[in-house]
C-alpha positions in Angstrom: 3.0 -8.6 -17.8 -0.1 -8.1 -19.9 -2.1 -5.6 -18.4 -6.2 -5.1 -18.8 -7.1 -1.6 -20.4 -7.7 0.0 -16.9 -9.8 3.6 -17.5 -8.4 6.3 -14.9 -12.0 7.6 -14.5 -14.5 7.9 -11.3 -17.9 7.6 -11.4 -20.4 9.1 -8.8 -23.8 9.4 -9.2 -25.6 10.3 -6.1 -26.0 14.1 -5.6 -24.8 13.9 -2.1 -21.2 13.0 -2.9 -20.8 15.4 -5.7 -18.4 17.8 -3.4 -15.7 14.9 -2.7 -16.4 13.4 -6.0 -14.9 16.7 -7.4 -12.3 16.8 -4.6 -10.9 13.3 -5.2 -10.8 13.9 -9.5 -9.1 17.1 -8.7 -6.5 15.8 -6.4 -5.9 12.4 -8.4 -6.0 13.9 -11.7 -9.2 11.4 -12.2 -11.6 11.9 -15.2 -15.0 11.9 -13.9 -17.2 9.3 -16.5 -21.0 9.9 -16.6 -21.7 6.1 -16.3 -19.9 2.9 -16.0 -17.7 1.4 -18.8 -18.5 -1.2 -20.7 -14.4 -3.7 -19.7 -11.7 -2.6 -17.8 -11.3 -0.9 -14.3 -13.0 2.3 -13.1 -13.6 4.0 -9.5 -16.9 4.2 -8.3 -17.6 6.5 -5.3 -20.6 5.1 -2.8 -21.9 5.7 0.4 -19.8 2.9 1.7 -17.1 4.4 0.2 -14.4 4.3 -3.1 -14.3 1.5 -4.9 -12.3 -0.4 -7.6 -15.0 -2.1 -10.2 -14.2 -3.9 -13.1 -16.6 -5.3 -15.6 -14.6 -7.9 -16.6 -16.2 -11.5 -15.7 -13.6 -13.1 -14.1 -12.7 -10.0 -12.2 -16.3 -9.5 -10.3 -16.5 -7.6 -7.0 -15.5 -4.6 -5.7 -11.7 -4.1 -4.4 -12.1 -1.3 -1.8 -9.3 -0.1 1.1 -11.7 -1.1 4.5 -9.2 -0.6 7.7 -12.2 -1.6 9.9 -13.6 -4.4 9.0 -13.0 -7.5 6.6 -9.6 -9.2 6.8 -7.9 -6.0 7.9 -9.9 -5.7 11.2 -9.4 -9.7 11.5 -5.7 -8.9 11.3 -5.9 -6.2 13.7 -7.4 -8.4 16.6 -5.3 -11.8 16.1 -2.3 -10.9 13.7 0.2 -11.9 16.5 0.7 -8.7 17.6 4.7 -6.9 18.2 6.0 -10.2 18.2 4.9 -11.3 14.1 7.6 -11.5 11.6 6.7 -8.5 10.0 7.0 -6.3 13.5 10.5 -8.0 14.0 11.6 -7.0 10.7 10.9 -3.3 11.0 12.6 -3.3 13.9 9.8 -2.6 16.6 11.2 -3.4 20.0 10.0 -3.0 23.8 9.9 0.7 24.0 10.8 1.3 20.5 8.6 2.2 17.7 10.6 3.1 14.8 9.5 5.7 12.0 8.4 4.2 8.9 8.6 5.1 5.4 6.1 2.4 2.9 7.6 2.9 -0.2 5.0 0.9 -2.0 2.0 1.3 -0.4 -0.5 -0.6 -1.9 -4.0 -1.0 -0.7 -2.3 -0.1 2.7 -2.4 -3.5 4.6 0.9 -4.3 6.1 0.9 -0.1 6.8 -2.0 -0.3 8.9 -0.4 -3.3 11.0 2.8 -1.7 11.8 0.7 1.6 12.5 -1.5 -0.7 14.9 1.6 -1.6 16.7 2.6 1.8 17.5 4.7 3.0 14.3 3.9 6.6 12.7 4.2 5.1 9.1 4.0 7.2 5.9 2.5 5.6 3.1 3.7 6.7 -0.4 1.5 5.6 -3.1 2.3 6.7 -6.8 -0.7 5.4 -8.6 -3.5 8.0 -8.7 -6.2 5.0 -8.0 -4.3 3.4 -5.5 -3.7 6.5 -3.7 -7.5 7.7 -4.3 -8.1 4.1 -2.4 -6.2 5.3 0.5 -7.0 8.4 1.1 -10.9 7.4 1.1 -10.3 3.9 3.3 -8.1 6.5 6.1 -10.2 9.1 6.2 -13.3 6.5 6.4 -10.9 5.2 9.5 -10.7 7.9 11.0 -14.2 8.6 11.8 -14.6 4.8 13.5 -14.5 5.0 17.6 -12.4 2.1 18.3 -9.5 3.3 15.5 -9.9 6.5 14.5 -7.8 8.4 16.9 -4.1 6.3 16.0 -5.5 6.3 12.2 -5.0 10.2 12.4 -1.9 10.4 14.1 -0.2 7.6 12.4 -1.0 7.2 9.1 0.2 9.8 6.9 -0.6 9.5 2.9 1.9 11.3 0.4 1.2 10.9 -3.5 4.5 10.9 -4.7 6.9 8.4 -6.1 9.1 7.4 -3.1 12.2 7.6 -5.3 12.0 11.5 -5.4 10.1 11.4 -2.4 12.5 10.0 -0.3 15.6 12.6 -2.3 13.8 15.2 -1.2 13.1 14.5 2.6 14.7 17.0 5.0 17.0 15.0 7.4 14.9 15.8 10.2 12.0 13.4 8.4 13.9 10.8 7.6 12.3 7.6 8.7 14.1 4.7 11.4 12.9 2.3 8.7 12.4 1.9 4.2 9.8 -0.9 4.2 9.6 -2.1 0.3 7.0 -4.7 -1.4 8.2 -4.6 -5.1 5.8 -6.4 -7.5 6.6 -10.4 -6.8 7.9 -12.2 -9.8 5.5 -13.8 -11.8 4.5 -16.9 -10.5 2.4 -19.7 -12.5 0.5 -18.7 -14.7 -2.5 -21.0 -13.6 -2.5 -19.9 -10.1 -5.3 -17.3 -9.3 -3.9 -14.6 -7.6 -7.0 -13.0 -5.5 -8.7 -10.1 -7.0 -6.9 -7.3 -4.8 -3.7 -8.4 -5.6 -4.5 -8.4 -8.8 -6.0 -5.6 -9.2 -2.8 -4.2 -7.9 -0.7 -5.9 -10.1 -2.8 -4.4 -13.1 -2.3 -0.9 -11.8 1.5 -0.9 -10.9 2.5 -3.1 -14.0 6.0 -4.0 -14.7 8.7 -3.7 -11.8 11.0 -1.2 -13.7 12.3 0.9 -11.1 12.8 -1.1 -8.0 16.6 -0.8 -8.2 17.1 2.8 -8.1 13.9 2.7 -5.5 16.4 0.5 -3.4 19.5 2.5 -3.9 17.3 5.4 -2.4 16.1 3.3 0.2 19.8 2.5 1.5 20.7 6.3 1.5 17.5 7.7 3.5 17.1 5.1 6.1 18.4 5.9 9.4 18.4 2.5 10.7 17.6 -0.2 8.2 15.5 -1.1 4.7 13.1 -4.3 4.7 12.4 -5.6 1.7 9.2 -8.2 1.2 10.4 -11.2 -0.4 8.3 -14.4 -1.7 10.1 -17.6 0.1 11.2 -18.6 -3.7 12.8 -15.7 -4.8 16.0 -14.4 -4.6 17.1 -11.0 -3.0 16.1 -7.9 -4.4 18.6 -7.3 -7.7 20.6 -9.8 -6.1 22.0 -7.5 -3.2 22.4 -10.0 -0.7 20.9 -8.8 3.1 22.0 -8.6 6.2 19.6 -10.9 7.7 16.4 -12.3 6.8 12.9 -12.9 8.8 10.6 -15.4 7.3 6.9 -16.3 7.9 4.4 -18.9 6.3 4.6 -17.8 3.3 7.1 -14.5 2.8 10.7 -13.4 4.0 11.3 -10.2 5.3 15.4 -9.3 3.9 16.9 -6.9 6.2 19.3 -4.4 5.4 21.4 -2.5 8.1 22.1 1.1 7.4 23.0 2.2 10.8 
């Protein structure tokens, strides 16, 4: 995959937001840039909040983790609630909500629907930017009225690669459910991937270390490991599930570890 020169930096600029400007570059290892760069990605903090900017042409607008609003908060009020494919596939059942671990977190959003449901999920996130992106869209959660209180208590961000994460997890934490969404393969090259996802797919780069990621998975997981599948590819490293859930456009692959 090529991969646009993407500048681990954050910009801030209004006095105001100097004290979590510095808290955010300390934590995330970011350097802080004295003003915006001329191509590539960089992390501007706002008053609405964190943001991913890149001054690339084709790449305008602002890719920002928003739990309240936007498509998120669409998908909150008329995503199809316990009984989508994506609830099925963790495993949420009437008066079950099992523990989640998101081994790839992402921008968050299939975390924040299972947390929605009733799941305490933990998001891992290993990229410094990514995880900068969460930790500003939850905690900007977790002042809102409606959301704010099940945010809190069910959303838990770790910076970590899940691979030694997840080794390192007393058996007491060990989640119900391993809930993986590896890098898709590349697709055709002339479809236009939205700007999220490709913002995303800049960040993580290659998928080098899915397999061992997977192994891991199998071992920690008290009940079962869900792996997000597009419709035309095969199973993960061709380890062949126990079931499968599909949807529009994805399949869930389910793998039993009880």
């Amino acid at each position: 995959m090529s991969r646009t020169k993407f500048i681990t930096g954050l910009l801030s600029t209004h006095p105001a937001l100097e004290i979590r400007a510095r808290e955010l570059a300390h934590h995330y290892s970011l350097v802080r840039l004295r003003h915006a760069p001329v191509s590539g990605y960089f992390l501007q903090l706002k008053n609405e909040g964190l943001e991913l900017n890149c001054m690339d042409k084709k790449d305008n607008g602002p890719v920002r983790v928003d739990f309240v609003g936007g498509t998120l908060g669409h998908r909150l009020r008329f995503g199809g609630g316990r009984g989508q494919p994506l609830a099925r596939a963790i495993g949420i059942k009437p008066g079950f909500d099992p523990s989640v671990w998101d081994a790839t977190a992402g921008l968050g959003r299939d975390a924040f629907v299972l947390a929605s449901l009733g799941c305490r999920v933990t998001l891992c996130e290993r990229s410094p930017v990514l995880a900068a992106l969460l930790d500003d869209g939850l905690k900007r959660a977790a002042l809102n009225a409606e959301i704010g209180a099940w945010i809190e208590s069910r959303m838990m961000l770790e910076f970590d690669d899940s691979t030694v994460a997840l080794a390192n997890l007393p058996d007491a934490d060990k989640p119900d459910t391993v809930y993986l969404d590896p890098m898709y393969p590349a697709g055709k090259s002339s479809v236009l991937v939205k700007k999220n996802i490709r913002a995303v797919q800049q960040l993580a780069g290659e998928d080098r270390d899915s397999l061992p990621l997977l192994d891991m998975a199998l071992t920690v997981a008290k009940r079962r490991v869900v792996v997000k599948r597009p419709h035309r590819a095969g199973p993960l490293h061709d380890r062949k599930p126990d079931t499968s859930i599909e949807s529009k456009k994805t399949r869930y692959d389910i793998y039993v570890t009880l």
